[in-house]
C-alpha positions in Angstrom: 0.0 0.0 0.0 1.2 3.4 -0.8 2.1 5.0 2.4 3.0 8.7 3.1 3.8 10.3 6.6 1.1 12.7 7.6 1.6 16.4 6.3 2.6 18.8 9.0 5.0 20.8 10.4 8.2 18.5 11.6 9.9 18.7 15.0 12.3 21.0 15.2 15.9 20.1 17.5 18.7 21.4 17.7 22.5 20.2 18.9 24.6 23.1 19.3 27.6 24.1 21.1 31.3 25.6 20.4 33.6 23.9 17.5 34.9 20.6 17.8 32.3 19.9 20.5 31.1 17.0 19.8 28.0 18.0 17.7 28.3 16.0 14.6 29.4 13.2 16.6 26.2 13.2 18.8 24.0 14.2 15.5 25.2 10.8 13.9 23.7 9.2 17.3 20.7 10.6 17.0 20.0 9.9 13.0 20.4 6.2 13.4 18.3 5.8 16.7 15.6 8.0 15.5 15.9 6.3 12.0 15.8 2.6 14.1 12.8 3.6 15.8 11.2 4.2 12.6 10.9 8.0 12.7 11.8 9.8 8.8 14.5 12.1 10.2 16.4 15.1 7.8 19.7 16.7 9.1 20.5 20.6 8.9 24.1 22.2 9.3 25.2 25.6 10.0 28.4 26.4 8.5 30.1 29.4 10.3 32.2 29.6 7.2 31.6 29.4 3.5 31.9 25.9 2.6 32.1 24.1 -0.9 29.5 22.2 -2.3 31.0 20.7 -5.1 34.7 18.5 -5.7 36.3 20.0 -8.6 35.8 18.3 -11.6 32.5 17.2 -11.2 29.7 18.8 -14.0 28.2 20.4 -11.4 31.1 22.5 -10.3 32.0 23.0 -14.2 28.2 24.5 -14.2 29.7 27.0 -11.7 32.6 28.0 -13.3 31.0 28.5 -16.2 28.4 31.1 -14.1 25.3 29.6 -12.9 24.2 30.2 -9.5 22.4 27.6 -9.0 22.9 24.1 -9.8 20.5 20.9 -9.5 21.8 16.8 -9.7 19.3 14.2 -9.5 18.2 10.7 -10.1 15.6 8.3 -10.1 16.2 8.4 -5.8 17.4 11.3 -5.1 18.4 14.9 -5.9 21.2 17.3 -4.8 20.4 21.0 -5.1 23.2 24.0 -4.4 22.5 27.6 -4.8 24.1 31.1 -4.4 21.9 32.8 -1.7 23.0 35.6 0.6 20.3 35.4 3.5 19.5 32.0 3.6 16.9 31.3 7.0 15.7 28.4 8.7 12.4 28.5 7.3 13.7 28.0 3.7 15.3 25.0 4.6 13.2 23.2 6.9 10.3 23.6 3.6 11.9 21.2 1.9 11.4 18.6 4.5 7.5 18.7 5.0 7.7 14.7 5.5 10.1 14.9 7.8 8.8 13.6 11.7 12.3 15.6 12.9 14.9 17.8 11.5 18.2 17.9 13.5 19.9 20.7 12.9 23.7 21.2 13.9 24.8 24.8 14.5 22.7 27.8 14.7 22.9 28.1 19.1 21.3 31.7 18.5 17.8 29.9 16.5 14.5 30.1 19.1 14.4 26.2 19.0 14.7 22.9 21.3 18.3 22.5 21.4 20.8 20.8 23.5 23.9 22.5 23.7 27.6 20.1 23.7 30.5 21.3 25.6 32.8 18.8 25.6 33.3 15.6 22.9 34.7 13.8 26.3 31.0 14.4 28.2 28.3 13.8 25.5 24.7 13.0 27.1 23.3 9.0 26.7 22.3 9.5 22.8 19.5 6.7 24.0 18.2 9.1 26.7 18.5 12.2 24.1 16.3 10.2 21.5 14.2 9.7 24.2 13.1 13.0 24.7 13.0 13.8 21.1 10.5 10.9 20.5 8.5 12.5 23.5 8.1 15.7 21.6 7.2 14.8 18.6 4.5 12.6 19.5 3.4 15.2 21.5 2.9 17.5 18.8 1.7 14.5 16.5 -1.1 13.6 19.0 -3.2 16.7 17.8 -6.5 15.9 16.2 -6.8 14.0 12.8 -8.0 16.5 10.1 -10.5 14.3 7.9 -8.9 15.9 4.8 -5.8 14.6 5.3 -7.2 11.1 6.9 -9.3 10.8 3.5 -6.3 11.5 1.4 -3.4 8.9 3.0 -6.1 6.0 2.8 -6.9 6.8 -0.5 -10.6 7.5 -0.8 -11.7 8.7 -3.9 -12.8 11.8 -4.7 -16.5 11.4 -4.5 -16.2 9.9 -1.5 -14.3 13.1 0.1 -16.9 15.2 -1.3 -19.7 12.6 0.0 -18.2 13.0 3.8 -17.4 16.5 3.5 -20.4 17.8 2.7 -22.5 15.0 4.7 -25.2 17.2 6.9 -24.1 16.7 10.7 -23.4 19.2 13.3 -20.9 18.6 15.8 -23.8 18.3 18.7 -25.3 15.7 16.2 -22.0 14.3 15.8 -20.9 13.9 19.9 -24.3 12.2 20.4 -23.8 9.4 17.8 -20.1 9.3 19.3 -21.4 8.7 22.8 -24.1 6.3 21.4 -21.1 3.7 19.7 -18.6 3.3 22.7 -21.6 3.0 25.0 -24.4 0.9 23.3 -23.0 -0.5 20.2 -26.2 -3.0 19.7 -29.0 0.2 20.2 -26.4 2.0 17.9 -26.7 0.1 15.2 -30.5 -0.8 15.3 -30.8 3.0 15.1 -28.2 3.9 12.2 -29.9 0.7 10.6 -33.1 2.6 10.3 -31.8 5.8 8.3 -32.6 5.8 4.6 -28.6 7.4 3.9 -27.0 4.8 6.0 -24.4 3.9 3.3 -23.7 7.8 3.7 -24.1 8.1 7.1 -21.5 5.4 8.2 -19.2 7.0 5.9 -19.3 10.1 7.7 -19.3 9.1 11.1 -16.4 6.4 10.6 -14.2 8.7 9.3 -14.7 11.2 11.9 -14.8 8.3 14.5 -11.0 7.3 13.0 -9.6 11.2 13.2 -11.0 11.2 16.9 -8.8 7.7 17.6 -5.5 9.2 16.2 -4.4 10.8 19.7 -4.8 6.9 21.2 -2.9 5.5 18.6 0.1 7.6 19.5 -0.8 7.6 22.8 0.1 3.5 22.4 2.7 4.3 20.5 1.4 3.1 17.5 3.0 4.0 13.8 1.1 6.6 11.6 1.5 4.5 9.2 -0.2 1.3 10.9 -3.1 3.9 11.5 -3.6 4.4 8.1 -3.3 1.2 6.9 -5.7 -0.3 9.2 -7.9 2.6 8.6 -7.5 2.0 4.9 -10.2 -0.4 5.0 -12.7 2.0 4.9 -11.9 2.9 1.4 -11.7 -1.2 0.7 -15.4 -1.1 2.0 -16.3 1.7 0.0 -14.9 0.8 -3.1 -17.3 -2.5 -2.4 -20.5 -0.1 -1.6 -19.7 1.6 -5.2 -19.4 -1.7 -6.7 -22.4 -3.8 -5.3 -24.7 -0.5 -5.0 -23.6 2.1 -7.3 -23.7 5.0 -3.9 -20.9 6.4 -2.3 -21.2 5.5 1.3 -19.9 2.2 3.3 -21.1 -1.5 3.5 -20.0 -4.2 6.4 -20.4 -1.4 9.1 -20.2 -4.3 11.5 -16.9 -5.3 10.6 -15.5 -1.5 10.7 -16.7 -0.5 14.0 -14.0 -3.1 15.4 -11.1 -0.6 13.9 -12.9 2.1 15.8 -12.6 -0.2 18.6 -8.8 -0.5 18.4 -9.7 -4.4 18.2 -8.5 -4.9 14.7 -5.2 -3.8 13.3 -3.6 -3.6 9.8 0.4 -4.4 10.2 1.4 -4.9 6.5 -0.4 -7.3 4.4 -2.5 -8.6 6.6 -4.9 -8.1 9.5 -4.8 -9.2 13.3 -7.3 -9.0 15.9 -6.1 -9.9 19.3 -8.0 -11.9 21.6 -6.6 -11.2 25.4 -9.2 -13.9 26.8 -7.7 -16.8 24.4 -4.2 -15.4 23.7 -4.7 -16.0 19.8 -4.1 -13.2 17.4 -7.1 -13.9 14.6 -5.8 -13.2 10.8 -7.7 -11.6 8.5 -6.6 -11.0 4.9 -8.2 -7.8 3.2 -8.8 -7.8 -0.1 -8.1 -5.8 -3.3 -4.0 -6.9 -3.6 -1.7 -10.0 -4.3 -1.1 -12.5 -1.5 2.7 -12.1 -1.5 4.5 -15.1 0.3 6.9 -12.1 1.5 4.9 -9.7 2.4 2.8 -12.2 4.4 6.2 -13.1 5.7 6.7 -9.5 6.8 3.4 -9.1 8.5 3.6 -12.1 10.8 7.1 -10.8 11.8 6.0 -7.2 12.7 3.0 -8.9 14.7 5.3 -11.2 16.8 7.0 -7.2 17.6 3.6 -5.2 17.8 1.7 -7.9 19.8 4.4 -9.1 22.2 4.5 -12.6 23.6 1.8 -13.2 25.6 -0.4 -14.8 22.6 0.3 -18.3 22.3 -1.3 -18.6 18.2 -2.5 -17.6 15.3 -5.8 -18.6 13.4 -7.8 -18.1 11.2 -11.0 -19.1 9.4 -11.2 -18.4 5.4 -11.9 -20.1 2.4 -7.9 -19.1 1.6 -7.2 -22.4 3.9 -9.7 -25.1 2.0 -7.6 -28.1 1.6 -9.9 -28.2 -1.5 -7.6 -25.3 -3.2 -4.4 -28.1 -3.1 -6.4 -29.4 -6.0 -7.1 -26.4 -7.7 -4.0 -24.5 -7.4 -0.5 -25.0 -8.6 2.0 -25.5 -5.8 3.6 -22.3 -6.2 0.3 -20.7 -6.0 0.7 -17.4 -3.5 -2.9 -18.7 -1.8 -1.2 -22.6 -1.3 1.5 -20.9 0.4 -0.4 -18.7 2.8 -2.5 -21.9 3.5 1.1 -24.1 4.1 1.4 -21.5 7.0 -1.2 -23.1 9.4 -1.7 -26.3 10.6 -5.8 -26.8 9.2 -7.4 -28.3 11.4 -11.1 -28.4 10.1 -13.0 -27.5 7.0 -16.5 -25.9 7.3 -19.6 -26.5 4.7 -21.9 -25.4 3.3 -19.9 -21.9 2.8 -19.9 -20.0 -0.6 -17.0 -17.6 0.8 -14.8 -18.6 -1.7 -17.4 -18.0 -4.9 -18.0 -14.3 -2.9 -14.3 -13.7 -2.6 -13.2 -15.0 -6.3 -15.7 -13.4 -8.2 -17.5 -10.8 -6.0 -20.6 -11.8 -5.7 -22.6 -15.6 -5.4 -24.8 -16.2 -8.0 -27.6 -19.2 -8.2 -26.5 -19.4 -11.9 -22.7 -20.6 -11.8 -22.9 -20.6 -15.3 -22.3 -16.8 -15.8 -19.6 -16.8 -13.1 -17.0 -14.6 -15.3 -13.8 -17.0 -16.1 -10.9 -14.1 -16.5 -8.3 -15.0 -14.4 -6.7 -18.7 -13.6 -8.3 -18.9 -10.4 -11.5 -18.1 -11.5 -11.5 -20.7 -13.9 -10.5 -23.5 -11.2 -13.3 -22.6 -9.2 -15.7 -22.3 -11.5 -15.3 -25.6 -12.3 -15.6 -27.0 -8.9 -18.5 -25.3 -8.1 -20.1 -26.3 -11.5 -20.1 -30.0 -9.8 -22.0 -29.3 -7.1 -19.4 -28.9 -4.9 -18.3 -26.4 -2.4 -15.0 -25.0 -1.4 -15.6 -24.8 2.2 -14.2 -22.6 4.6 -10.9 -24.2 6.7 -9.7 -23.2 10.0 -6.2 -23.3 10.6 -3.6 -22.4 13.3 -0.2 -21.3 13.8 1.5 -21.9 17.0 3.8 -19.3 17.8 6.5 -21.0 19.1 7.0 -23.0 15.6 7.7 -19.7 13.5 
């Protein structure tokens, strides 16, 4: 999934101090914690002096020569920009970093921001205990409110579905009472919402403000901005499905999204895991809409085993993706076979017509015009054109065997 940091205004610090110092010493520290922990960090420094940006030789430095003042490199991953500027502030440089969570900046002790000020190389603070208090500050000024414009743009929703929950009617006192009426009667909730001729609409708009309301709790946990929109990405999967299935911009499977709002569900990667406290089993969903990939399936069962801890003894999970039935089907280096070879199956549930749902998006009493365009299609088709059923398996994954 594409995945951008929020759009803001980055933490400013600052690690000043006299020359030869320690500074770039204890900047170095800093990048690679901060960058371990996961946080996008851009580096700043003063140069009391005029320095030079280019080796001689280089077509850059040839561009100078010859008079430009300003010179540009760049590549498919990167760019290098160098320009004659008497003046130069803060400001200027700091804009080119808007997705930044931090920008360090070395030098400049007389600047109005956080800074920690070095005085000897021999007696530089615990870099650890440093990062520490960075991290601190910029979740703090991360934990502000969600704006739904910027919620609705990093999961993705299409336009008409911005313009849908922007210009939804619902006035904040409207808005609190709904609020209050979810996280404290979820059953008379729903039987109420269920009643409105716009629900598809109305979930739309209240989800979405629901998720902006939850973003302070996910920092609060310490939770990644970009698990928060990835798990709150399936609101665009589910609304892509209302389009789809109803031709209406709005939401379907309401059910299934209030447990996002519930913090009960979360999206790490590819897949889905719902923690169960009671049980110690982390349930695995697998949302739809891209490729099963044996990595990246790989890659979300490691970041659970970081994000969960070890207190849950197991996976599962109940989907027609673990049907021994698909061994038949499928070609052993089929993406789905491998996802199955993952669990241990230990049952196989019928009658279930998941899997015709799933492969071809919707169940039809004709199998006939079930639409044969892709290989797995095809293979299903033709089992279900015998009468039979793919089933539904449920399989586990004891954690201790990963």
């Amino acid at each position: 999934m594409v995945y951008q940091n929020i759009a803001g205004h980055p933490v400013l610090f600052g690690i000043a101090g006299e020359k030869n110092s320690g500074k770039t010493t204890l900047m170095e520290s800093l990048i690679r914690i901060l960058t371990g922990r996961g946080f996008q960090v851009a580096a700043i420094k003063h140069d009391g002096h005029d320095f030079e940006a280019d080796r001689e030789g280089t077509d850059s430095w040839r561009h100078y020569q010859a008079g430009a003042y300003a010179s540009a490199v760049f590549s498919s991953g990167k760019y290098q920009l160098v320009k004659n500027q008497r003046g130069t502030k803060l400001e200027e440089l700091t804009a080119f970093f808007p997705e930044a969570d931090v920008i360090l900046i070395e030098g400049m002790k007389d600047a109005d921001h956080e800074k920690y000020w070095c005085c000897d190389p021999k007696e530089l603070p615990d870099a650890e205990k440093l990062a520490d208090r960075i991290e601190k500050k910029i979740r703090k000024e991360r934990s502000q409110m969600m704006e739904l414009e910027t919620l609705m743009e990093k999961i993705q929703l299409p336009e008409e579905g911005r313009n849908c929950a922007g210009s939804f009617p619902m006035t904040e006192t409207v808005y609190q009472n709904w609020k209050n009426l979810f996280y404290e009667d979820t059953k008379t909730f729903f039987e109420e919402a269920d009643k409105r001729k716009d629900k598809e609409q109305f979930y739309l708009c209240l989800y979405l403000r629901l998720a902006c309301d939850l973003y302070p709790a996910f920092m609060e946990k310490g939770i990644s901005d970009r698990v928060y929109f990835d798990t709150f990405y399936d609101l665009t999967i589910w609304y892509r499905r209302c389009m789809k299935t109803k031709g209406i911009p709005g939401i379907v499977e309401e059910r299934w999204l209030s447990l996002q709002l519930q913090m009960k569900i979360f999206r790490l990667g590819r897949l889905q895991f719902e923690p169960d406290p009671e049980n110690k089993v982390l349930h695995v969903h697998i949302p739809e809409g891209e490729s099963l990939l044996d990595e990246e399936c790989g890659k979300s069962f490691a970041e659970a085993d970081r994000f969960f801890g070890p207190e849950y003894t197991m996976y599962d999970c109940e989907s027609w993706l673990l049907s021994p039935k698909l061994q038949k089907l499928l070609k052993p280096q089929s993406n789905i076979l491998k996802f199955q070879n993952r669990f241990e199956v230990e049952k196989i549930i019928y009658p279930f017509r998941q899997a015709e749902e799933r492969v071809f998006g919707e169940i039809r009493e004709d199998k006939e015009n079930y639409p044969e365009q892709t290989s797995l299609q095809r293979a299903v088709k033709q089992l279900v054109m015998t009468g039979e059923d793919v089933g539904i398996g449920y399989g586990v994954i004891y954690r201790n065997k990963l």
